[in-house]
C-alpha positions in Angstrom: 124.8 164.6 138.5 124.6 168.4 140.4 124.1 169.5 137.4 121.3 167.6 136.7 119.7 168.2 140.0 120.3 172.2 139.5 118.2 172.0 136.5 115.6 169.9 138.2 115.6 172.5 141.2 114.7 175.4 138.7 112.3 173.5 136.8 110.8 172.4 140.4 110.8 176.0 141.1 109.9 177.7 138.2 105.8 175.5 138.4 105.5 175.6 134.9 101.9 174.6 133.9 103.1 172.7 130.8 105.6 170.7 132.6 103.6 170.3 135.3 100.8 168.5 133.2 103.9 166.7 131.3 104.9 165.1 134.7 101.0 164.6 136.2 100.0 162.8 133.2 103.1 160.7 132.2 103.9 159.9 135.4 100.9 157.1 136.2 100.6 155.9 133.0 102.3 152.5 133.7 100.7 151.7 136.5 97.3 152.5 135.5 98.7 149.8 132.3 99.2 147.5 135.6 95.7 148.0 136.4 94.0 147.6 133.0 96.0 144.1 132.4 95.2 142.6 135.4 91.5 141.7 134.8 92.4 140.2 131.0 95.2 137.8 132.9 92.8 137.0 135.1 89.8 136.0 132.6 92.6 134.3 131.0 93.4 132.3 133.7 90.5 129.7 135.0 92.1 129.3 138.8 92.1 133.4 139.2 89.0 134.1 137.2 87.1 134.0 140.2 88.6 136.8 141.7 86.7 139.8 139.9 83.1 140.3 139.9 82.5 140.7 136.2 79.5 142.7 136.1 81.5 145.9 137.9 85.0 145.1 135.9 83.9 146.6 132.4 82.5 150.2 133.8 86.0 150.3 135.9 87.9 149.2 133.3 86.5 152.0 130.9 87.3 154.6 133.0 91.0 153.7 133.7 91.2 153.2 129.8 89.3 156.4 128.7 91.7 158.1 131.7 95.1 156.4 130.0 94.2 157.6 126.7 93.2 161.6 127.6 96.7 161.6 130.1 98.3 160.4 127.1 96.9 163.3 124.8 97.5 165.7 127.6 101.0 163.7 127.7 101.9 164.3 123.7 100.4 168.2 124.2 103.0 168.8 126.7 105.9 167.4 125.5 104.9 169.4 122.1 105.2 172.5 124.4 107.4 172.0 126.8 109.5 175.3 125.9 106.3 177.5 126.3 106.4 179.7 129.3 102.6 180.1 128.9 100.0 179.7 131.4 97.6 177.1 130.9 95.3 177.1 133.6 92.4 175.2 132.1 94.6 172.1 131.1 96.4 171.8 134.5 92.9 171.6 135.6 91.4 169.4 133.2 94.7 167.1 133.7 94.5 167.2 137.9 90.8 166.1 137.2 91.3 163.5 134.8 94.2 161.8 137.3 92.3 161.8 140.4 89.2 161.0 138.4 91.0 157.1 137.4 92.6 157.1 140.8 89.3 157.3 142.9 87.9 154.8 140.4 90.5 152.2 141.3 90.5 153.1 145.1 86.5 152.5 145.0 86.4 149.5 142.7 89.5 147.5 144.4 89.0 148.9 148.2 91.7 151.2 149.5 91.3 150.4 153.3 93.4 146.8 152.3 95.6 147.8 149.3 98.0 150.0 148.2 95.9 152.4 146.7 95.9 154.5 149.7 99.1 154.6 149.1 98.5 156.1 145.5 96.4 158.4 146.7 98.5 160.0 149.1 101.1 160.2 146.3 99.2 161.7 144.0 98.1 164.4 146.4 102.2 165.4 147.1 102.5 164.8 143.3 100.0 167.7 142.5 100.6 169.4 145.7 104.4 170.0 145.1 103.7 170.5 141.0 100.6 172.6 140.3 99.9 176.1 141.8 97.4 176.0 144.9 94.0 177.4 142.4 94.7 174.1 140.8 95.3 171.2 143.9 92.9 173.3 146.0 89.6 172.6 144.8 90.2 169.2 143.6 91.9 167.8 147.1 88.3 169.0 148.2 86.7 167.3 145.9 88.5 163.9 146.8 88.1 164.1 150.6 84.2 164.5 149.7 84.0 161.5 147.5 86.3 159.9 149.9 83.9 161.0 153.2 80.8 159.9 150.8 82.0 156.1 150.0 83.2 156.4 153.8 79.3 156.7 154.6 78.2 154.1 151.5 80.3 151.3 153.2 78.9 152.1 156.9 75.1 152.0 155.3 75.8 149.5 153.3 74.3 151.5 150.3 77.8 151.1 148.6 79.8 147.3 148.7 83.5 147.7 149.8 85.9 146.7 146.7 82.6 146.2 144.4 85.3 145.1 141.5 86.1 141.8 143.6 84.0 138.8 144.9 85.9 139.3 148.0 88.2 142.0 149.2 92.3 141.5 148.9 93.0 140.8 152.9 90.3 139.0 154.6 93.1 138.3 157.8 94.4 135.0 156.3 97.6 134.8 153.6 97.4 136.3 150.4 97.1 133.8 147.5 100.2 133.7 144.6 97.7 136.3 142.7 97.2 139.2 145.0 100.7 138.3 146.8 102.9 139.0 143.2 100.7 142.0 142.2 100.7 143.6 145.1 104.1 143.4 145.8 104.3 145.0 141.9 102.5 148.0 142.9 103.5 148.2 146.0 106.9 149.5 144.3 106.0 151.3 141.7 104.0 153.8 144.3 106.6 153.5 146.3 109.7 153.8 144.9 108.7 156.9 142.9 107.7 158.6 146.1 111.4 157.6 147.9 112.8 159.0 145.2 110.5 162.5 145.4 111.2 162.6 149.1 114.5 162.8 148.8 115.2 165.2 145.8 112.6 167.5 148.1 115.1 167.1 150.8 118.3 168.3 148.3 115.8 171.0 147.6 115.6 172.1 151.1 119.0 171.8 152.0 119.9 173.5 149.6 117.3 176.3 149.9 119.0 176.4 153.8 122.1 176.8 152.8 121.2 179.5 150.5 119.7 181.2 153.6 122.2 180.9 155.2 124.9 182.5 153.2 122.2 185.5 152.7 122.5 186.2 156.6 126.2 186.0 156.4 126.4 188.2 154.1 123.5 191.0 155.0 125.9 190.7 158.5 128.8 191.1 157.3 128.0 194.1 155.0 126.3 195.7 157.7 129.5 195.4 160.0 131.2 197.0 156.8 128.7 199.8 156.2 128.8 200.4 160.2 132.6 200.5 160.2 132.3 203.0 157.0 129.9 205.0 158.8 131.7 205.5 162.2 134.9 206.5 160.5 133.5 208.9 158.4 131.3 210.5 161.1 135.1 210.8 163.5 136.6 212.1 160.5 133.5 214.7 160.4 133.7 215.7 163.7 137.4 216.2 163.8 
């Protein structure tokens, strides 16, 4: 188990741009599956077919798919690579965009003020934020709050529906029905759960990092007392 983590703390710290785009591109690929199934059981289902507004499901529904399929190419790319030490600036870019790209599509389409895409969100900005250097998670963490600020002002104007994917939104203040109450709880822990686990392996990091720091100042001390000691007694032996 250490050393497994040991390797994972110098791949952590090594930011990689082809592992990087391995892990950012792999990593939501199941729950973006979640996402895409959903509307077919649904349609399948007469009692829950009323929950989507099927004019706004198919452009949604594109997106996450076209989004699945180019993180899956970015996906096979990197595994293909994954020895390179290479810089590839353009596809941790084009991989960072691509993410947040399917992620603000759900957030919009399903509402993120009532759901757990918030959530997502949030973990997707550690996600790049701890992988990607800062050229990469800078401009694009900009670009999200502004999309974020602008559907902000669409709801308030009413230019732009809240959760335009749904007839209604998931929590109108009464108790979720079987439908949203077993998905949600489904998502819920697959943001969740991955994030727990990021948390804490950060935390090994740190500690670790500490302790490292640690020793360092024990040991700069300690061979300063020595050089000191070194240097007094061969400046008494001079001056004798």
């Amino acid at each position: 188990m250490n050393g497994w983590l040991l390797w994972l703390e110098s791949w952590f710290r090594q930011q990689r741009d082809i592992t990087a785009c391995l892990v950012a591109s792999a990593l939501p690929l199941p729950l973006f599956f979640i996402f895409i199934l959903m509307p077919f059981l649904a349609m399948a289902d007469q009692d829950h077919r009323h929950i989507y507004n099927w004019e706004v499901v198919p452009f949604t529904q594109i997106v996450i798919v076209m989004s699945s399929l180019v993180l899956g190419g970015v996906a096979v790319f990197s595994w293909s690579r994954r020895t390179s030490d290479a810089n590839y600036p353009w596809l941790s870019l084009f991989t960072v965009t691509v993410m947040f790209l399917a992620v603000t599509a759900l957030s919009v389409s399903y509402g993120y003020k009532d759901s757990p895409l918030m959530l997502l969100c949030l973990g997707m900005v550690l996600l790049v934020r701890a992988l990607f250097k800062p050229d990469v998670y800078k401009p694009i963490s900009v670009v999200m709050v502004l999309l974020f600020v602008c559907s902000e002002i669409g709801f308030w104007t009413n230019t732009l529906p809240y959760a335009p994917m749904l007839n209604a939104p998931i929590f109108v203040g009464e108790a979720l029905d079987n439908w949203w109450s077993f998905w949600l709880r489904m998502i819920y822990a697959m943001i969740a759960l991955p994030m727990l686990v990021f948390f804490f392996v950060l935390g090994y990091f740190m500690d670790r990092e500490k302790l490292e720091l640690e020793r360092m100042v024990v040991t700069d001390v300690l061979t300063g007392i020595a050089n000191r000691s070194h240097f007094m007694a061969q400046l008494d032996m001079e001056s004798r």
